[in-house]
N, C-alpha and C positions, 0 to 999 in steps of 0.2 A: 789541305792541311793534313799532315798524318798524324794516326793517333796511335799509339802503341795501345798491345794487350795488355786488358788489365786497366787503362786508365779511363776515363771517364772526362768525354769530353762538352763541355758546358754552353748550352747554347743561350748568348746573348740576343735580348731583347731591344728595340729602341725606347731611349725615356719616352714615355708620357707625361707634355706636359698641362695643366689643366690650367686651361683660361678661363673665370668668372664673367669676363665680358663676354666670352664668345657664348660662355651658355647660356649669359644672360640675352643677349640678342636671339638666340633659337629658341629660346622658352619665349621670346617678345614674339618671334614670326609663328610661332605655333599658337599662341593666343589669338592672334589677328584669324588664323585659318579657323578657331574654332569658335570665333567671332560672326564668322561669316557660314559658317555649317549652321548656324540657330537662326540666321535671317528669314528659311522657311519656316521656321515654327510660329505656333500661337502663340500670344502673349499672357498669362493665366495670375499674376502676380506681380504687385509692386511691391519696388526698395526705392524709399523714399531716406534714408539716412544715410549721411556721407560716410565712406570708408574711414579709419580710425587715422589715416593720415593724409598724402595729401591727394588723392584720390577723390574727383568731384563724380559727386552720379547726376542721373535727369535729372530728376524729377524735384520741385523745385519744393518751397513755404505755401501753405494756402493765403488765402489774402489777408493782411493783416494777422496773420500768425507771427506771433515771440519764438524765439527758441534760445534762453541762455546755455552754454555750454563751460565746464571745465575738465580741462587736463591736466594731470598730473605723472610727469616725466619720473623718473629714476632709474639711473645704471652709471655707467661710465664712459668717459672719453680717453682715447692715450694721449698725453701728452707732444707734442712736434717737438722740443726741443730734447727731453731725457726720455722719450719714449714709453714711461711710466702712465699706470693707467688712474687716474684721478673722478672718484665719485663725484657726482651731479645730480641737484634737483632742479624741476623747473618747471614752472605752470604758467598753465596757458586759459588766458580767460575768453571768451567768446561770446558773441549775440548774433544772430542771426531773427533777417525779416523780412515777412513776407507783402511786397507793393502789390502785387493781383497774383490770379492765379498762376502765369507763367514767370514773373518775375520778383528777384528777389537779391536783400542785401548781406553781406555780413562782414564782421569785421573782429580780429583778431591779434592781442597780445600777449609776449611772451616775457617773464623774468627767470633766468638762470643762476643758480647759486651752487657754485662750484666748490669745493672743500679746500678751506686755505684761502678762501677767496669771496670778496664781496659781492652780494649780489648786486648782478646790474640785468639791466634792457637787452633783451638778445633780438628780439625780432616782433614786427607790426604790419599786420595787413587789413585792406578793402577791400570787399570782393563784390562785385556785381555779376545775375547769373540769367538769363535770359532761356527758356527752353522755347523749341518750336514745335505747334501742333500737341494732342494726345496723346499719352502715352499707348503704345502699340497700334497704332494707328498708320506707319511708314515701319517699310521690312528694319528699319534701325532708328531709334529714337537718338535726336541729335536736341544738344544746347549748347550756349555758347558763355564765354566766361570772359570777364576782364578784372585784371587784379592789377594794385597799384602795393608794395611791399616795399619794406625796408630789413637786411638781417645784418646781424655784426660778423664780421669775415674773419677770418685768423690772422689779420692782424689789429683785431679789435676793434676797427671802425666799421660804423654804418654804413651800409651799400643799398641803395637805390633804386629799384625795378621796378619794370612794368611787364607783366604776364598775359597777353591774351592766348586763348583757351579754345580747344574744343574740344567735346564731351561725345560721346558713342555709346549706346547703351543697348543690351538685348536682353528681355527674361525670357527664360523657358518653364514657367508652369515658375517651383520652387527657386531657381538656379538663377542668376544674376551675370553677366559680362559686363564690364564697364573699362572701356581704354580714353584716356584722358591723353592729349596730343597740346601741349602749352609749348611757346617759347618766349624764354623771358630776356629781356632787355636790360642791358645796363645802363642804367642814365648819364654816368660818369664817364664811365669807356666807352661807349657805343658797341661793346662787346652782346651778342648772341649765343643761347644755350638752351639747348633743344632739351627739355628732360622729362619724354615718356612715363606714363605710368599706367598701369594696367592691373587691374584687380576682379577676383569673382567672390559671389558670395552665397550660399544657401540657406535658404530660409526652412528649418526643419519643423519649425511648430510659430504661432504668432512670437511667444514669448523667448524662441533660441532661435539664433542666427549663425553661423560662422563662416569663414573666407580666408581670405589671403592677397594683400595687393606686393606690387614690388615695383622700385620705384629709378630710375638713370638717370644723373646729371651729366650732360656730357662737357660743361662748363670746368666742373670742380672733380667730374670723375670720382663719384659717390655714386655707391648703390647701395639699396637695403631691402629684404625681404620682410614680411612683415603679417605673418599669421592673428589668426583676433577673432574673437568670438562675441554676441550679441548677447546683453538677457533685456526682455522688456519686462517692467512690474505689470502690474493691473493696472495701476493708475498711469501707464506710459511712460515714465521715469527709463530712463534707456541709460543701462551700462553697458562699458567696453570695455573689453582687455586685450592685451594685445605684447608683440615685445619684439622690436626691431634690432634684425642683424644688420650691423654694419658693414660690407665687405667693401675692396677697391680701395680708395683714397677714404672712403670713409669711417673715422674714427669713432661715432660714436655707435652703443649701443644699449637699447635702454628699453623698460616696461615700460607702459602705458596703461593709464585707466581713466575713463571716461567717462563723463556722468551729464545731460542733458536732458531735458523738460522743456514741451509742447505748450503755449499759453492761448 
């Protein structure tokens, strides 16, 4: 191309265009790699409390330990139809128990109360959670999970599932890895959806904790990131906070806090 004197000729770049899946898949295979860089280290530390969503760790209840829990949701969904983003609260009640030292139950429900709108039932789970051996004891502490669930879909009915699990865990001294590998079952369709989760966490002092898990459905094609910090009282009273980016297909987004006790 010629340019005459004097002008100034502009050189064009190609778009960049940025896929959330794709970084979400390289941020999933770089976790796996630094999953397996900690398999030689020592084990110097346990995290015994489950990530602030749905993120299982090892390590299980002691035997016959209570643990009730609640959550309490708030932020926003956008709308499917007018694309408008519509406040929402929604608590989540919980109990969890512990049958021996490796195994363990809980169970989980949720009410939504959407602005302009009545509250109803959004979603119910069973979980049963099995770990094998001690912790740190094998270069990767492994358990195993089976959950039986119901959530309401967008188009407001109850849906069905069953989720078995498996759990992966490494500490290093403070530092926590946990990649969770479930695929859940639809009992109506017979449809399959793989939805990885992967979380780390550090434990800086007994009393502060903090991390980050991040979570793919490849069913519904949701993803959420999902930063969150620990404080334990004196007396074990365990707060959470936390506040989930919705990206992908997924509309909603929302804080979270947390509050459970050891019995």
């Amino acid at each position: 191309m010629m340019v005459k004197h004097g002008q100034r000729r502009s050189i064009q770049f190609p778009p960049i265009h940025f896929n959330l899946m794709n970084c979400f898949r390289s941020f999933f295979i770089v976790s796996i790699i630094l999953l397996s860089f900690f398999i030689a280290n020592d084990v110097a530390f346990a995290h015994k409390d489950d990530f602030i969503d749905e993120t299982l760790v090892y390590l299980t209840l002691e035997k016959r330990e209570i643990e009730p829990e609640y959550w309490l949701d708030f932020g926003h969904q956008k709308n499917k139809d007018s694309g408008k983003e519509v406040a929402f609260l929604r608590h989540n009640f919980a109990l969890e128990y512990g049958i021996t030292e490796h195994w363990m139950i809980d169970g989980r429900s949720s009410i939504k109360n959407a602005r302009h709108k009545e509250t109803q039932f959004e979603s119910g789970r069973f979980e049963t959670r099995y770990r094998f051996f001690e912790e740190g004891t094998k270069p990767v502490d492994v358990a195993v999970s089976l959950e039986a669930n119901t959530e309401r879909n967008e188009q407001g009915k109850q849906e069905p599932a069953i989720e078995p699990r498996l759990v992966l865990s490494k500490d290093f001294k403070q530092l926590n890895f946990t990649l969770n590998l479930p695929e859940e079952i639809f009992l109506r369709t017979g449809e399959m959806a793989f939805v990885p989760a992967w979380g780390f966490r550090y434990n800086t002092t007994h009393m502060l904790r903090f991390g980050c898990e991040m979570r793919y459905n490849t069913h519904s094609h949701e993803d959420s990131v999902i930063p969150q910090i620990w404080f334990v009282s004196p007396h074990e009273i365990i707060i959470k906070l936390g506040y989930s980016f919705g990206f992908n297909r997924n509309k909603e987004s929302f804080g979270r806090v947390v509050l459970e006790k050891g019995f």
